[in-house]
C-alpha positions as CSV (number, residue, x, y, z in Angstrom):
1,X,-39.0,112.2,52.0
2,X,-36.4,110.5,50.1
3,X,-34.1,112.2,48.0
4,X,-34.4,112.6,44.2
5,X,-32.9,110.6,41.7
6,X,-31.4,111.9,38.4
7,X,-28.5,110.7,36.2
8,X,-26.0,113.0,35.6
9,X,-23.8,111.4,32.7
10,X,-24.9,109.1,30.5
11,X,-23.3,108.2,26.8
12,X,-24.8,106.5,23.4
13,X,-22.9,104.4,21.2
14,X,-24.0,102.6,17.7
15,X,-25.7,99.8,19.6
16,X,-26.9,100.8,22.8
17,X,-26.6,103.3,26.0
18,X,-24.7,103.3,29.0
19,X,-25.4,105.3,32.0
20,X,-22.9,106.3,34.7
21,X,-23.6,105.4,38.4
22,X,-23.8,108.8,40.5
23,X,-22.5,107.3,44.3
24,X,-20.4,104.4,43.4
25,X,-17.6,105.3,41.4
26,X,-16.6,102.9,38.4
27,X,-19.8,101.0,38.2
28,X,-22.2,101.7,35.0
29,X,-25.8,100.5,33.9
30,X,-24.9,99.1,30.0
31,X,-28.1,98.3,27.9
32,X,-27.6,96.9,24.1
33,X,-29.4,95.6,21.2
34,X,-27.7,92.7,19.5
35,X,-28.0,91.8,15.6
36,X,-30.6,89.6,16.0
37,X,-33.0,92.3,17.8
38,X,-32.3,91.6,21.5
39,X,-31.9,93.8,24.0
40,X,-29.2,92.9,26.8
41,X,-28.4,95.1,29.7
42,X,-26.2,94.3,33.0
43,X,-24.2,96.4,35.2
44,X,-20.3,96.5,35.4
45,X,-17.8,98.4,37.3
46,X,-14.8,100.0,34.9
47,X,-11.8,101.1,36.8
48,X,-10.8,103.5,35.0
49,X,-14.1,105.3,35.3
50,X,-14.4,108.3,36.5
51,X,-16.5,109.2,40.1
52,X,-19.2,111.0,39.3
53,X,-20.4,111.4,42.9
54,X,-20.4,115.0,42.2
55,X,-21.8,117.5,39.6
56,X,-19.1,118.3,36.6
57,X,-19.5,121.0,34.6
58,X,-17.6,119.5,31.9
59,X,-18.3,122.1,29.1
60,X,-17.2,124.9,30.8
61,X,-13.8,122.7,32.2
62,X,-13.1,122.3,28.0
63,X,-13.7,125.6,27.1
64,X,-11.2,127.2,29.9
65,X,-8.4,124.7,28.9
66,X,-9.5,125.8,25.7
67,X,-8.4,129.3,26.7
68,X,-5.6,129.2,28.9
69,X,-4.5,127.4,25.6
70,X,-5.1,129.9,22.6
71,X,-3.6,132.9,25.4
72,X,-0.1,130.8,25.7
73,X,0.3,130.8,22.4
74,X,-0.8,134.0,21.6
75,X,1.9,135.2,23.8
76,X,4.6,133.2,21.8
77,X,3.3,134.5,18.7
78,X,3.9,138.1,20.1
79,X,7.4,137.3,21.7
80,X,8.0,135.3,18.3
81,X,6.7,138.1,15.6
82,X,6.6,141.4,18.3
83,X,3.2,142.3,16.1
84,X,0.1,142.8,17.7
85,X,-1.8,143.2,14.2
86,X,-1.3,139.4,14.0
87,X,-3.9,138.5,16.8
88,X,-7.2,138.7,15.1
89,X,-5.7,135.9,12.7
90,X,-5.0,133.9,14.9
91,X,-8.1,133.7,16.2
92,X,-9.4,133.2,12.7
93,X,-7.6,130.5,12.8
94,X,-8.6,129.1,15.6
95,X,-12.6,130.1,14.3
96,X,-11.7,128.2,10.8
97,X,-10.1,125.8,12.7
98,X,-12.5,124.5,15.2
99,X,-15.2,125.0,12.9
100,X,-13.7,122.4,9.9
101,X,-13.4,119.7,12.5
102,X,-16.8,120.3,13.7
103,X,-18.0,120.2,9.8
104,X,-16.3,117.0,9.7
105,X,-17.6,115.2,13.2
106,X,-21.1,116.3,12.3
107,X,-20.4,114.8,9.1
108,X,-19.6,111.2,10.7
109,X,-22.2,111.0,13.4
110,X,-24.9,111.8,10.6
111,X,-23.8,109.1,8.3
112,X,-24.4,107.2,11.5
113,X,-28.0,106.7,12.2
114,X,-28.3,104.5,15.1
115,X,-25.9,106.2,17.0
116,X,-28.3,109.3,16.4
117,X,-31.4,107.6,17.2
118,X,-29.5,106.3,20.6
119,X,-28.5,109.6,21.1
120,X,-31.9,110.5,21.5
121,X,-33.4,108.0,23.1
122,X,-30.8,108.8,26.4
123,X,-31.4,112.8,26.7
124,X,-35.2,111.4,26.6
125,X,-35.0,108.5,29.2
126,X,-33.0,110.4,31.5
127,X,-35.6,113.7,31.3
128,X,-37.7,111.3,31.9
129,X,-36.6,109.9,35.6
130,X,-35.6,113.2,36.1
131,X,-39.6,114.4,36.1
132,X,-41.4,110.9,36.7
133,X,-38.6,109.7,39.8
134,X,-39.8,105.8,38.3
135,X,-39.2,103.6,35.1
136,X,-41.2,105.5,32.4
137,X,-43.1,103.1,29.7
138,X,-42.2,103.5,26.0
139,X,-45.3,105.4,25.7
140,X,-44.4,107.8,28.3
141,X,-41.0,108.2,27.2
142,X,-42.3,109.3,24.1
143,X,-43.8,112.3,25.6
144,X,-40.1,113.8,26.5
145,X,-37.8,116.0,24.0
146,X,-34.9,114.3,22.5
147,X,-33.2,117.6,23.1
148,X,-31.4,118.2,26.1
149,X,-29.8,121.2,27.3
150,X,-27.1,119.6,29.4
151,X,-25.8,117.2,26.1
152,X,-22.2,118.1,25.8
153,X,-22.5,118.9,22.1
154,X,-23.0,122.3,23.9
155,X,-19.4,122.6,24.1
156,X,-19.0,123.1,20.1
157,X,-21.4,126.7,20.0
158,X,-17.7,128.0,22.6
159,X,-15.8,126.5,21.3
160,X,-16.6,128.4,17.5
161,X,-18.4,131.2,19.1
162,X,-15.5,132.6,21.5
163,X,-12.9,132.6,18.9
164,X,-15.1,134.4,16.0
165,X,-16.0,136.7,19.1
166,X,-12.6,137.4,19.3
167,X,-11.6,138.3,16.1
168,X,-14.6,140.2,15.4
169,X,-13.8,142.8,18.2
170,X,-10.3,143.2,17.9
171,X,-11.0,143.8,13.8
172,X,-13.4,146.0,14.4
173,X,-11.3,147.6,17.3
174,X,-7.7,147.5,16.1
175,X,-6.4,149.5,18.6
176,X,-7.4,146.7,21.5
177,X,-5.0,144.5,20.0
178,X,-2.2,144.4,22.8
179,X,-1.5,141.8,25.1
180,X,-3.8,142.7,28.4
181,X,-6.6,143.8,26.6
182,X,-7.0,140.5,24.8
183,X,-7.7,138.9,28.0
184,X,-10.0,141.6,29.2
185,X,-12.1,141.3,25.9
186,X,-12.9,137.7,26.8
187,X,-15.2,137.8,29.8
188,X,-17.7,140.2,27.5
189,X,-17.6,137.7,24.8
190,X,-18.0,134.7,27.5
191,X,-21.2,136.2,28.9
192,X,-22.5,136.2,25.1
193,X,-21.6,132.7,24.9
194,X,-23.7,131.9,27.9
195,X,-26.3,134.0,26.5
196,X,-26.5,131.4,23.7
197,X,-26.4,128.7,25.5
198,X,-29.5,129.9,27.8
199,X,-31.2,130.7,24.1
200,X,-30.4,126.7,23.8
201,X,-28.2,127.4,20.6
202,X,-26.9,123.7,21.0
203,X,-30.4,122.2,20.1
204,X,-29.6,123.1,16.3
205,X,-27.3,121.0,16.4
206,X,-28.6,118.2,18.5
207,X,-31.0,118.0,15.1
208,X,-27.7,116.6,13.3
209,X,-26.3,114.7,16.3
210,X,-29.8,113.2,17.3
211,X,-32.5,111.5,15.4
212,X,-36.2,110.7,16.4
213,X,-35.9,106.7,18.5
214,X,-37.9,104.1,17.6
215,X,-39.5,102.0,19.6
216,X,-36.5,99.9,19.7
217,X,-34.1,102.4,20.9
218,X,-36.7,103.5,23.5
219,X,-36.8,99.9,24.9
220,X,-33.2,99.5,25.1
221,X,-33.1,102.9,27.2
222,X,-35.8,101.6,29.6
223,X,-33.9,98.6,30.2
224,X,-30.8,100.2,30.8
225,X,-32.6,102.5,33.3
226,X,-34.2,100.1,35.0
227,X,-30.8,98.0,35.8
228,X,-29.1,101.4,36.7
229,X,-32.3,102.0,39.0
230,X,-32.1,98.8,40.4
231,X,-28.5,99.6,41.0
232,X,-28.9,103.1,42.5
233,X,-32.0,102.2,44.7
234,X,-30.4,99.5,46.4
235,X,-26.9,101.4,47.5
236,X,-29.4,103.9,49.1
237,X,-31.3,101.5,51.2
């Protein structure tokens, strides 16, 4: 029985999709859709790319640098100011903070539609070799969500969620606002975090970061999956 097949990173741009090859590090399936209509795909090798031979939980990697982060400085602020009180604002500030530049990214990839519509149309093509193991046709790739749990917009819900977490507990709780509690309070508010995420909190915003694909979009997705397919298949042989 051979094994399974699934893409585990793909990304979307404003003309087209690229998908990252899971056993040969560097090489990539690229599919695009020129001015006058056309789609093109081929398959390249970057050096600078990354091996994804193995599963990377890339969310989770952000959101502990995140962390280790917002606790060094925390610490200067205390050896800076010697006052506790000031804590909880700081990580207002990181809530107010994080949240503006989401407000304005969301803000950008809306105006954009076909990066949108792309964005779609790769959660739903690789959901779809995921179930079908095969090159889906348009009409079978319109049966999938363009939602997808594993998108790494699912970073932003953390990255808002932990600090507002945060300052929520230790306003509410004034007297947890020394130095090792702070780092105690956060594995109760990451287990709410993941709590969201498994409530799939992330697709609200894949409605701003995704839009419904076209047929258009949906063919240039096929054809990038069938050159990465053709490209993945034969390495395996």
């Amino acid at each position: 029985m051979s094994k399974k097949v699934t893409i585990r990173r793909g990304t979307s741009s404003h003309d087209g999709i690229t998908l990252m090859s899971n056993r040969n590090k560097g090489y990539m399936a690229k599919a695009e859709l020129t001015e006058d209509g056309i789609v093109t795909s081929y398959c390249k090798k970057d050096k600078k790319a990354k091996d994804t031979s193995e599963q990377k939980d890339y969310t989770w990697h952000c959101i502990f640098l995140f962390l280790g982060v917002a606790i060094i400085v925390t610490l200067i602020m205390l050896y800076i100011f010697e006052r506790d009180s000031l804590i909880p604002y700081f990580w207002l500030f990181l809530c107010t903070t994080n949240t503006a530049l989401v407000l304005i990214l969301m803000n950008d990839v809306k105006k954009n539609m076909s990066i949108r519509k792309f964005h779609a149309a790769e959660h739903m093509v690789i959901a779809a070799l995921k179930e079908l193991q095969r090159i889906p046709s348009i009409e079978e790739l319109k049966l999938f969500s363009r939602f997808s749990r594993y998108c790494t917009t699912g970073i932003i819900t953390p990255l808002i969620a932990i600090p507002f977490g945060m300052f929520a507990i230790l306003t509410a709780f004034p007297y947890l606002n020394y130095h090792g509690m702070n780092i105690l309070i956060l594995s109760p508010v990451l287990i709410v975090v993941e709590l969201l995420d498994e409530l799939k909190c992330s697709y609200l915003l894949q409605r701003i970061t995704t839009s419904p694909a076209t047929d258009k979009e949906l063919e240039v997705a096929i054809a990038c999956l069938q050159v990465w397919y053709n490209h993945e298949t034969k390495k395996t042989e």
